[in-house]
VMD Tcl script that draws the C-alpha trace (Angstrom):
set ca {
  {0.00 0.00 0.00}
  {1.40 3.53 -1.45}
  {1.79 6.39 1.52}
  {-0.63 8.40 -0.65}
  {-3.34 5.75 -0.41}
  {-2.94 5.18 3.18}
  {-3.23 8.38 3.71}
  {-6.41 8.92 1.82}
  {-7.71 5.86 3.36}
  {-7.28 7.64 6.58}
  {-8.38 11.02 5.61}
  {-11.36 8.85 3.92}
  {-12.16 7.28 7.43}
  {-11.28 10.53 10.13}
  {-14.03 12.44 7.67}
  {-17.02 9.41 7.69}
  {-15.86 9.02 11.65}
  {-16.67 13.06 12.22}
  {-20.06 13.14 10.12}
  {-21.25 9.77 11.87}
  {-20.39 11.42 15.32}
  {-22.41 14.79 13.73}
  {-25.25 12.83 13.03}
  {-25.78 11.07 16.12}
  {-25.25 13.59 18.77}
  {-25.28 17.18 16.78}
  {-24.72 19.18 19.84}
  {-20.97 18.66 22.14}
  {-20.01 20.27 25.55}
  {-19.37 24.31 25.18}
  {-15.54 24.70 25.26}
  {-15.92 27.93 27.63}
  {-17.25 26.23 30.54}
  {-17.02 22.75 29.74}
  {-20.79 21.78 30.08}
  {-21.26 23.34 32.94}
  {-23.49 26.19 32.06}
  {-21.76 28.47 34.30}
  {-18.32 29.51 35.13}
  {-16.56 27.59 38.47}
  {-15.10 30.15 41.17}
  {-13.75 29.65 44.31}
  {-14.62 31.26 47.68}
  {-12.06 32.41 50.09}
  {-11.79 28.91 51.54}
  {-10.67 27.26 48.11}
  {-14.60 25.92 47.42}
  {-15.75 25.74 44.13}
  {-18.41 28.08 43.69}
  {-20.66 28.30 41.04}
  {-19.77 31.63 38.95}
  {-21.95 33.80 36.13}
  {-23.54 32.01 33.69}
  {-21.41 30.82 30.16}
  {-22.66 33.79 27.81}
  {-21.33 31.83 24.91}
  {-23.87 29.08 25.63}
  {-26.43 31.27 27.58}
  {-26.19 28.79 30.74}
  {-27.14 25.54 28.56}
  {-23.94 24.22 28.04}
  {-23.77 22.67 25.22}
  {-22.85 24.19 21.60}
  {-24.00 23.13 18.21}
  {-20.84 21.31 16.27}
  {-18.94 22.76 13.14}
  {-20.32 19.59 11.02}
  {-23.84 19.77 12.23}
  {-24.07 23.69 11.82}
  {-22.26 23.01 7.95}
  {-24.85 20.41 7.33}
  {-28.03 22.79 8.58}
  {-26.45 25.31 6.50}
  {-26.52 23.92 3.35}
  {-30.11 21.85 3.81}
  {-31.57 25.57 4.39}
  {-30.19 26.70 1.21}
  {-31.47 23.65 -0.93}
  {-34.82 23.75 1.01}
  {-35.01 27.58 -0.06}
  {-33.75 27.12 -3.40}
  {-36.25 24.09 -4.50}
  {-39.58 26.15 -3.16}
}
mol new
graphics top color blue
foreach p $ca { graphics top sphere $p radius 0.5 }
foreach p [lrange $ca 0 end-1] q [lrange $ca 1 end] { graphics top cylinder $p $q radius 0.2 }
display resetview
């Protein structure tokens, strides 16, 4: 097997892996506060307290993914364009 066809292969199987993963769960942890919702602080003590709420994912904490977002993208254009 050529380097070049591995490599495909690979680049061939990383791509189906991603849009199998988009398909099945569209929506992954928000990177700010990592699911949480809200931001962690600590009190004087050194207890984690919970902080203000994630404004990047409004306190839900979870974020659509790049894939998913792509895909909904493009599905609104065709379903606009064949009306």
């Amino acid at each position: 097997m050529t380097p070049f066809l591995a490599a495909s292969a690979l680049l061939l199987a990383v791509t189906f892996g991603y849009i199998a993963l988009c398909a099945a769960s569209p929506f992954g942890n928000c990177r700010k506060c990592n699911g949480l919702g809200f931001a962690l602080t600590t009190d004087r003590k050194g207890k984690p307290k919970r902080g203000k709420t994630c404004r990047r994912c409004k306190g839900h904490g979870i974020r659509i993914r790049v894939g998913r977002h792509l895909f909904n993208i493009a599905a609104r254009l065709h379903r606009d364009g064949t009306r």
